[in-house]
Structures are given as C-alpha cells and as structure tokens.
C-alpha positions as CSV (number, residue, x, y, z in Angstrom):
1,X,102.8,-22.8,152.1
2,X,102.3,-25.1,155.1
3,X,98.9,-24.7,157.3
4,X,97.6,-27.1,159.7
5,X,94.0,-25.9,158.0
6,X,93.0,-24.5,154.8
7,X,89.3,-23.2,154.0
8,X,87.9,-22.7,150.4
9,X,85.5,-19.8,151.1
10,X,85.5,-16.9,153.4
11,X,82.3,-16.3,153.9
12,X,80.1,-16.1,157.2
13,X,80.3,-20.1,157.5
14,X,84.6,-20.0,156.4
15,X,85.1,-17.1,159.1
16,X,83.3,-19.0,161.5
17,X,85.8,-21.8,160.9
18,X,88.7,-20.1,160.9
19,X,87.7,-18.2,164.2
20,X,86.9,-22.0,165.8
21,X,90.2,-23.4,164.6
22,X,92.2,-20.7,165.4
23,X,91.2,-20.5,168.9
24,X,92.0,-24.2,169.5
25,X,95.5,-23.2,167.9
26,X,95.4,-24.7,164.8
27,X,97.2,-22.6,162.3
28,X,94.7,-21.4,159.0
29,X,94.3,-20.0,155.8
30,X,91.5,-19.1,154.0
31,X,91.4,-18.5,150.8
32,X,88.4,-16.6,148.7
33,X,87.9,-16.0,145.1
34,X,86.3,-12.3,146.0
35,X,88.6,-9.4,147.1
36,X,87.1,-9.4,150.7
37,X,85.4,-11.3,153.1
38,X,81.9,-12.1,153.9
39,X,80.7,-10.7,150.2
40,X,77.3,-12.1,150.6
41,X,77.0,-11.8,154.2
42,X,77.0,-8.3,153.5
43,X,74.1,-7.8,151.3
44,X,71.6,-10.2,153.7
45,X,68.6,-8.4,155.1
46,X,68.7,-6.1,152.6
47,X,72.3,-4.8,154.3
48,X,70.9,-4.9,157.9
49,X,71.9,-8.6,157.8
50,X,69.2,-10.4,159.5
51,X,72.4,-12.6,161.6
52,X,70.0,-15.3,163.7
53,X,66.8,-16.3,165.5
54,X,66.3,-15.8,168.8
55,X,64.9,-18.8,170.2
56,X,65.3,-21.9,172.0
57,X,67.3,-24.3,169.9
58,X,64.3,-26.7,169.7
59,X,62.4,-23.9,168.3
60,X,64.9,-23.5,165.9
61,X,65.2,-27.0,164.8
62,X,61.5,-27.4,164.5
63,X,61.6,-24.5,161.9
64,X,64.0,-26.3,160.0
65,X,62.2,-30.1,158.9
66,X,62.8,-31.7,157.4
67,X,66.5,-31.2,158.0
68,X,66.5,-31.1,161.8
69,X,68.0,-34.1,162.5
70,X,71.0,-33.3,160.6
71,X,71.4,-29.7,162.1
72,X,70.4,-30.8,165.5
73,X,74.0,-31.6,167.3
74,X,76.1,-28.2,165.3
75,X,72.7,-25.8,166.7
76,X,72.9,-27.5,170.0
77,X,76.9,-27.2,169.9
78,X,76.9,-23.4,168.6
79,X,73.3,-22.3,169.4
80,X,71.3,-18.8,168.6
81,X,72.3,-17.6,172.5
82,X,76.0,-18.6,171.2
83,X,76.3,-16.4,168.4
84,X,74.2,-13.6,170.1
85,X,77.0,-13.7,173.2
86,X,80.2,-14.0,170.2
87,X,79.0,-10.3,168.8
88,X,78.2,-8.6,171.9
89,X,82.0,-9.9,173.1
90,X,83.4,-8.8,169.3
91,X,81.5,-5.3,170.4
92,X,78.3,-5.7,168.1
93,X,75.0,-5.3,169.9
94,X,72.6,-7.2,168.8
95,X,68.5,-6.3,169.1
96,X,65.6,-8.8,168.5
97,X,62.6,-7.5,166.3
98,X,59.4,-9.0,165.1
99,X,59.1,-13.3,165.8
100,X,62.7,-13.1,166.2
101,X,65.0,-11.6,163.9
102,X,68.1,-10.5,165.2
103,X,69.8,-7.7,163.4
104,X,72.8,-5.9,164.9
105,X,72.0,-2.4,166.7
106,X,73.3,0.1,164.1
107,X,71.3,-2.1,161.0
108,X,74.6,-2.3,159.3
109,X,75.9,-5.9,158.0
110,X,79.3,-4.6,158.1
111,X,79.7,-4.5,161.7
112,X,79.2,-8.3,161.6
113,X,81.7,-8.7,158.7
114,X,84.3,-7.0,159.9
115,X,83.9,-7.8,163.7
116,X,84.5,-11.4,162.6
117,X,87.1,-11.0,160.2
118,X,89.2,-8.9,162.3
119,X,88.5,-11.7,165.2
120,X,89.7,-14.6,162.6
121,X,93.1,-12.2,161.8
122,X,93.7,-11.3,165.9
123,X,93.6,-15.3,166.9
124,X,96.2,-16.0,163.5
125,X,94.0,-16.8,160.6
126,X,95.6,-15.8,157.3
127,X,93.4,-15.1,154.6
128,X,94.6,-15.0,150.5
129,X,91.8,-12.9,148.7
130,X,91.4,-12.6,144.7
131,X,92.3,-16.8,144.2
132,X,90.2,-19.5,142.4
133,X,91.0,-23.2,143.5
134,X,92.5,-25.2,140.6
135,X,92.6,-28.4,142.3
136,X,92.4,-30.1,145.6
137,X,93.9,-33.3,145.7
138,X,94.7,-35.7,149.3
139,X,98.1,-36.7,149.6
140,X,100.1,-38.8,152.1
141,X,100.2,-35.3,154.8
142,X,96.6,-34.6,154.2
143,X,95.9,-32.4,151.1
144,X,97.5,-30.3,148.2
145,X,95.6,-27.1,146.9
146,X,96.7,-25.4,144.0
147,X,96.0,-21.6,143.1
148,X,97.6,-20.1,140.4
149,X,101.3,-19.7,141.6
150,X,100.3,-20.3,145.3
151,X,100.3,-24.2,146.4
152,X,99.2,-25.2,150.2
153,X,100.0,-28.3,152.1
154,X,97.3,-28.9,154.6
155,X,96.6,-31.6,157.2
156,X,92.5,-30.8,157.0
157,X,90.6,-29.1,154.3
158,X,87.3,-27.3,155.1
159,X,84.9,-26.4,152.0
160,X,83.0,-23.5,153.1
161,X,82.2,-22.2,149.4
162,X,78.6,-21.4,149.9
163,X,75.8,-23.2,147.3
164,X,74.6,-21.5,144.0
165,X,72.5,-19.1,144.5
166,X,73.7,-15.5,144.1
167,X,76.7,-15.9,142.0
168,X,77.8,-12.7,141.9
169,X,79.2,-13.1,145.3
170,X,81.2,-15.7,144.4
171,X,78.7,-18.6,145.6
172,X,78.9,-20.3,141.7
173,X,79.3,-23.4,142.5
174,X,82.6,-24.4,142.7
175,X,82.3,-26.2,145.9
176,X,80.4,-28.5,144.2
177,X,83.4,-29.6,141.9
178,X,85.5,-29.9,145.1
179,X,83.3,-32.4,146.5
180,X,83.2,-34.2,143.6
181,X,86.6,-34.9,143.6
182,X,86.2,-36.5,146.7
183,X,83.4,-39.0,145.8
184,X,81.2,-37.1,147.0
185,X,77.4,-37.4,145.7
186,X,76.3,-33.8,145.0
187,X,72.4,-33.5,145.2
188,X,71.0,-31.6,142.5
189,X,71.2,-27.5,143.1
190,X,68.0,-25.8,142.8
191,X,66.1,-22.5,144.7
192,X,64.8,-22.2,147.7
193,X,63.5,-19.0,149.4
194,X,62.7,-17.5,145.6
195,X,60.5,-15.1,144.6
196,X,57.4,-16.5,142.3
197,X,56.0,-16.1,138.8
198,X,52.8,-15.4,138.5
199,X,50.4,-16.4,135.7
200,X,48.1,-13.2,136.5
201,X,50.1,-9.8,134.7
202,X,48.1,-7.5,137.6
203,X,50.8,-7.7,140.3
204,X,53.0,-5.6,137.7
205,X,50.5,-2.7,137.7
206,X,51.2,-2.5,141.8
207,X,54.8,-3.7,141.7
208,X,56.6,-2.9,144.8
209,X,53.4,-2.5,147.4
210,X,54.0,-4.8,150.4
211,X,51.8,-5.9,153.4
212,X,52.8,-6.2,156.3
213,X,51.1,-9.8,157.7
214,X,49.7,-12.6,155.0
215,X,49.1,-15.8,154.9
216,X,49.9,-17.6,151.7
217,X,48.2,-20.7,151.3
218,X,48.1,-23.8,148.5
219,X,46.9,-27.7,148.2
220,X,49.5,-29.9,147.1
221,X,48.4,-33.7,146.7
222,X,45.6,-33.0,149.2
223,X,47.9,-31.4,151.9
224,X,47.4,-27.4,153.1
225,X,50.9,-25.5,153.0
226,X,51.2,-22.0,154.0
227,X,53.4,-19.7,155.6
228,X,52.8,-16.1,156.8
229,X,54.7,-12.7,157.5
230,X,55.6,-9.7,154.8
231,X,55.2,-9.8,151.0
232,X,55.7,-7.8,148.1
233,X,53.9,-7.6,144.5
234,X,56.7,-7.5,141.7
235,X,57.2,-6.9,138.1
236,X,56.4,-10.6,137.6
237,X,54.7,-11.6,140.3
238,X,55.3,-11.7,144.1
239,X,58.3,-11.4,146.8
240,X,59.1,-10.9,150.3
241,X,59.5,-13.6,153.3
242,X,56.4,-14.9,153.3
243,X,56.8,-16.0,149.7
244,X,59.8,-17.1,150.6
245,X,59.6,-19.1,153.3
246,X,56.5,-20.4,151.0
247,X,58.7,-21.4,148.0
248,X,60.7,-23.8,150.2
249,X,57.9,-25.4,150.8
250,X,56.3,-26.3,147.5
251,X,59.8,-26.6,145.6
252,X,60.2,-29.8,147.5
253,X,57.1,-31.3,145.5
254,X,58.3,-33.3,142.4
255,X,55.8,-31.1,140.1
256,X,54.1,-28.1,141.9
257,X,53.4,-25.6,138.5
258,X,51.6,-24.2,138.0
259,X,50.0,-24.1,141.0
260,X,46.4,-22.3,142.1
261,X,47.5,-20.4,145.8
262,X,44.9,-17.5,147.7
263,X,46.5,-15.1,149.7
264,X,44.9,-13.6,153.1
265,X,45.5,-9.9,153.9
266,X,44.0,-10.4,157.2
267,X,45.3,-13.9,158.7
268,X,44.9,-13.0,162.4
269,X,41.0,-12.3,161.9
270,X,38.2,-14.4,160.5
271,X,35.3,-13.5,158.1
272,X,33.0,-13.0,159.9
273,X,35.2,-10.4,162.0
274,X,36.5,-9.0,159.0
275,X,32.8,-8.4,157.4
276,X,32.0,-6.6,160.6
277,X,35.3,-4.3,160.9
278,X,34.0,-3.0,157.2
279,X,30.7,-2.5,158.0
280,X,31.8,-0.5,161.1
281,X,34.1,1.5,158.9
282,X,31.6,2.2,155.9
283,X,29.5,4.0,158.6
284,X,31.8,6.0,160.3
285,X,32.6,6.7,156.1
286,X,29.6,6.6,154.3
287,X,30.6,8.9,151.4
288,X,34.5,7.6,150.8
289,X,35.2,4.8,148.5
290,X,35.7,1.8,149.7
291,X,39.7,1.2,149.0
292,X,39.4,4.2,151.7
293,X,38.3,1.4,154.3
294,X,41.2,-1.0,153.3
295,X,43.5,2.1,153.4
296,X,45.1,1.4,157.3
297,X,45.4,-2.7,156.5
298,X,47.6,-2.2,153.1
299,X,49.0,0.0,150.6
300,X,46.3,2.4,148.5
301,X,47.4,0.7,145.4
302,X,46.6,-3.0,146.6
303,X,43.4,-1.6,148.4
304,X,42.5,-0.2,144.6
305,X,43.1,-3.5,143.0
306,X,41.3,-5.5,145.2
307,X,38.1,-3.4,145.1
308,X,38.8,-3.2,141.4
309,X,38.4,-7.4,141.4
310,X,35.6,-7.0,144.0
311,X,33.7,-5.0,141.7
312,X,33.8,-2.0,143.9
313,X,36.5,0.5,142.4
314,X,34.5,3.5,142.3
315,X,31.7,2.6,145.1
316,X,31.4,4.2,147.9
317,X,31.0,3.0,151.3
318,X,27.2,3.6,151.8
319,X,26.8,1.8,148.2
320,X,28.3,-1.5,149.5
321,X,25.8,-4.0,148.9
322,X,25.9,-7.2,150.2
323,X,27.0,-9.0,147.5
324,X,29.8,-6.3,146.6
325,X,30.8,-6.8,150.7
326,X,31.1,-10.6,150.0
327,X,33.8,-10.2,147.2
328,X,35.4,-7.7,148.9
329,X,35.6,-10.2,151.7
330,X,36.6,-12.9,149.4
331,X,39.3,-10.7,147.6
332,X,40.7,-9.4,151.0
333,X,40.9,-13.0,152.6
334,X,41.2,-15.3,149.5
335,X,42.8,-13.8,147.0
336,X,43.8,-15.8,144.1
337,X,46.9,-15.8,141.7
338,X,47.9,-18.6,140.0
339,X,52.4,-19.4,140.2
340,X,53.7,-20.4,136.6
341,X,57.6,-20.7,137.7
342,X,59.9,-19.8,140.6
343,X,62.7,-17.2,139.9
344,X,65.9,-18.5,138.4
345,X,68.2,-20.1,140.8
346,X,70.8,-17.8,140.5
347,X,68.1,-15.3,142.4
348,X,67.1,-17.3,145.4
349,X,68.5,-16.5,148.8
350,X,69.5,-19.7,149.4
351,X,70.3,-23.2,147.6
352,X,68.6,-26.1,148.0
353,X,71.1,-29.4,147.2
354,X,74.9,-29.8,147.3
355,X,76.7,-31.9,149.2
356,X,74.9,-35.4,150.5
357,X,74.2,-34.7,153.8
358,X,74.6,-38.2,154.3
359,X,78.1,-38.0,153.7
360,X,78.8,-36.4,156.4
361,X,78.9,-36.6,160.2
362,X,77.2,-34.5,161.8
363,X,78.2,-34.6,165.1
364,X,81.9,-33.1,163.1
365,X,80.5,-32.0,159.9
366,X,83.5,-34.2,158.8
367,X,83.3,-36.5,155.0
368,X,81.9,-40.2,155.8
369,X,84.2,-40.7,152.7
370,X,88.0,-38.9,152.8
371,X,89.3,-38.8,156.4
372,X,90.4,-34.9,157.6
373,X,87.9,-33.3,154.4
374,X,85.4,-31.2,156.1
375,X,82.5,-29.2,155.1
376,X,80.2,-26.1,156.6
377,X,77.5,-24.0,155.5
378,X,75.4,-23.9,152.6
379,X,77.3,-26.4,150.3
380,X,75.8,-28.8,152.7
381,X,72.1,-30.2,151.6
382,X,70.7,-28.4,154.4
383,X,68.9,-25.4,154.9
384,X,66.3,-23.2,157.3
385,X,63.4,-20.8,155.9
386,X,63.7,-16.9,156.3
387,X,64.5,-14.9,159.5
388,X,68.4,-15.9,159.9
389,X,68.1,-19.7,160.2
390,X,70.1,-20.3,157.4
391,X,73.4,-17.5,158.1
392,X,72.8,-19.8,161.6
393,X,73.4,-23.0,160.3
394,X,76.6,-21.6,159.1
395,X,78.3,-19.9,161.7
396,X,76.9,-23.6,164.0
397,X,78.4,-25.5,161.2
398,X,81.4,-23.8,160.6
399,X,82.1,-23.7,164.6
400,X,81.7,-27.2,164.5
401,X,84.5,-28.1,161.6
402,X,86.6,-26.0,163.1
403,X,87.3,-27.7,166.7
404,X,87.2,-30.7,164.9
405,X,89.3,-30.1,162.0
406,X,92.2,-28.3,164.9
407,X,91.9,-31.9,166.6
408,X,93.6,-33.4,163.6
C-alpha cells in the first residue's frame, strides 16, 4: 500500500492529523492497534470528555510551564477558539462550565469521537484497525511500515501513539520504541495527573466523599505549591483534579515522598471569617452537633471525620468551646495527611516523558533528527494540568503535523 502519510495511532491527536493532512490533500492512513478510534478519548471526563479550555491562548500557555515555550506556536496555530469552531462546524455544540472546561452539549465523548472520525473518512483518510507496528524503517521514498501481512510505503510518518499511561487503551508505550529507532532520546515515562497515597488509613473509612473547592498545599525545598478545585478521598488515599493538577507539580521534584501536605476546605475564606461563619451557625443551632454546621460546605461523612480529629464528634453546637472551635478551624483549613507514593503509572491521566521535546521543531512538530518523521500528542515530553489542556495540545499538535507533513 502506497500513502503520501501514514499515522501510528488513532487517537484524538492521530485524527486530528489525518483531518489536517487530508484537507491539504495529502492521501492517509492510519493505523491503530485497538478496533476503533479515539479509545481513550472516549473515557476522558469521566465519558463527558472534558475536549478544551476556554481561554485566551496566553492563558493557556501560562497554565502549561514549564512547557510553554514548546507548545506556544501549535496553540497559537490551532488555538482553544479553533477547536471550539471545528465541533460546532462537525455539528457538536460545545458549552463552557466552571473556570473553563468545555464539554460538548449532550455530555457524551462520543459525539467528539465520531464527529471527527467520520470528518477524517469524508476528506479520504483510510484507517486499518486491529494492527500492531512491527517495524518502521526510512528508506530511499520516505518510510516502510510493516504490520503483519500489511506493508506501507510512505513519504512522511506521524507517531501519534499516545504516552503510557492507561494501557488498556492501547497507550503502552510502543511509540516509544518507534522513536527509538529513529535516534530519538526518549525521556523517562512517569505519571502525572495521579491520584496519591496516603500514609494516614482514615481517607478509606470516607472513600468516595468529594468537595467541591480545596486548596492543596505543600513545601518542597522551601517553595509553597498548591493547586485548587474538586477532590475525592479514596481507598488509599485521595483523587480528583485538584490532586491532580497537584501531582504534576510535586512529581517534577527529584525526591518529594513522603511528603507532609494540609488541605483547606474553605480556600476562598480566611480564619478569621471562617471562625465567625461557625459561631453564627452554632447559634442559629445551638442543640445540633457540630458536623451539622459543616454539613452545607462538604459531605456528612468528611464533616464527621473532621470533628472526630477536632475532638468534637459528639458535641454540640452550644458546647463548642474555644479551644474545640480552634481545631475545628485548624482541621477545616489545615488539614493534614501525609503522601507515601503516587498511583502506578499505568493509572495516571496523563504521561509525563517520551519523546525529547528538543528533538523536535516546534514550529512543525517535525524530528530535528530524520527528515519527513513527525510526531503529535502525548508521546511528545509535553503536557498541561487538568481541565482539557492536555486533549488540547493534541488536536494543536496533531493540526500542526499534518499541514506540514501534506507539504512533503
């Protein structure tokens, strides 16, 4: 089989490239180890597939340090507004919740899937499903990729395999053996966006309570790093984005565990404002107990637990003395846990590592090192925190290899 294109992957950031190249009339085909298209891409946002972030591209790249640079010309090239404008034209609204998180109208990931994959089939994309890559290997014409019984002559060859993180949907890591044959320096692989291990057993009694708004806070070598937004206790310790977009953070230090955080139910308030919301409430309540006053700022079951720690399971409100008020304070604003390990990095949303960024140009998201090899997505050392940053930097990047790959 002869293609002007071929791209290992067919993913969000594979779609996106075969959509770009195809439109600038290059002929493609992808080809995908999984049976169908976009198999992680559908499970994202819990299936609601949180797709972007609306914001201004400099917002965006902020978010993103320390990678920024590297992401700056593909975001600029194939922005937030970009991708927004592609679905509403493919027929997928789009509507903006929260800080930003754009989910399409009808909460379902497989409007996104599909709406792209058929638009990579209408413009002429071919796609082989159910094939591993044996080899790639350059030639003379370009490059030679060998699967099973099927061989491919290409003039450019896109790596769009995703990083190592979830597995399962075919993201295992193969990509990475791709590059390699290349020359290409593969920075180690390891999690980011994980949940975290906790030291304290506790969070297992309250497993699966979540708060709305926290801010998760830690000293590391002398400097304050935190992030905010929703989190969720968990059989070993604790979850959601604001864990998350925490994890990336530390997992960049060279030896962070275990490591002493304090979480803050309240982040928009202070104590002082927080002591005198409770003392308001215990007199409107002076004969309920006082997880009755945390009862509208969290679940019943962390309210419990933190009066339990405060001393104050069983007290009722006109019974809270002062000293009882200052750990509940402390507990509701400060509480402590101490992280042992991150989760596995088969579990994080994302994968830190993979190919050199350096490597690559990234005003083409074409090799430095083999003329016509390109790359997009999350094989690239480059990633975003939580809120659709990271499915971002794969349609941008994917855009990107695409027109340039079709000028080859």
């Amino acid at each position: 089989m002869n293609t002007d294109i071929c791209i290992i992957g067919a993913g969000p950031a594979g779609m996106a490239v075969a959509i770009a190249a195809s439109a600038a009339g290059a002929s493609v085909v992808a080809v995908d180890s999984n049976s169908a298209p976009g198999k992680k891409l559908l499970i994202t946002g819990s299936g609601r597939c949180n797709v972007t972030h609306n914001c201004s591209v400099a917002e965006f790249l902020r978010a993103c340090e320390p990678f920024d640079r590297f992401l700056r010309h593909c975001i600029y090239e194939f922005s937030p507004a970009d991708l927004i404008a592609l679905l509403v034209g493919l027929g997928v609204e789009t509507k903006t919740e929260g800080s930003g998180l754009v989910f399409p109208v009808s909460d379902r990931a497989s409007d996104i899937n599909n709406s792209l994959f058929d638009n990579a089939k209408s413009l002429g994309a071919k796609f082989i499903f159910g094939s591993k890559i044996d080899s790639a290997k350059k030639t003379d014409s370009g490059f030679l990729i060998e699967s099973g019984d099927k061989k491919i002559d290409c003039q450019s060859l896109i790596i769009a395999t995703g990083g190592s993180s979830w597995p399962q949907t075919g993201s295992d890591g193969s990509g990475y053996r791709i590059a390699e044959a290349f020359d290409h320096k593969i920075i180690s692989p390891t999690a980011c966006l994980v949940r975290l291990m906790t030291v304290e057993k506790w969070p297992a009694d309250i497993a699966g309570a979540a708060a709305a708004n926290v801010r998760v806070s830690a000293k590391i070598s002398g400097k304050k790093i935190s992030s905010t937004g929703p989190m969720i206790f968990t059989h070993d310790g604790i979850g959601g984005p604001a864990v998350l977009d925490f994890s990336r953070e530390i997992l960049n230090s060279d030896q962070c565990f275990p490591l002493d955080i304090t979480i803050d139910f309240q982040p928009n308030t202070n104590d002082n404002d927080f002591q005198r919301l409770i003392l308001e409430a215990a007199l409107r309540y002076p004969k309920k107990e006082v997880s009755f006053l945390l009862a509208d700022m969290m679940p019943i079951s962390l309210a419990r637990k933190i009066c339990q720690m405060a001393g104050c399971e069983k007290v009722v409100s006109s019974q809270l003395t002062k000293q009882l008020r200052k750990n509940l304070i402390e507990n509701v604003r400060h509480l402590p846990l101490k992280i042992k390990s991150a989760r596995p990095l088969s579990e994080a949303t994302i994968t830190r590592g993979g190919v050199d960024n350096a490597e690559i140009n990234p005003l083409t998201m074409g090799s430095n090192l083999c003329q016509n090899l390109f790359f997009a997505g999350e094989i690239i050392n480059a990633d975003g925190p939580c809120g659709g940053y990271n499915l971002q930097f794969a349609f941008s990047s994917g855009t990107l290899a695409g027109k340039n790959a079709a000028k080859v």
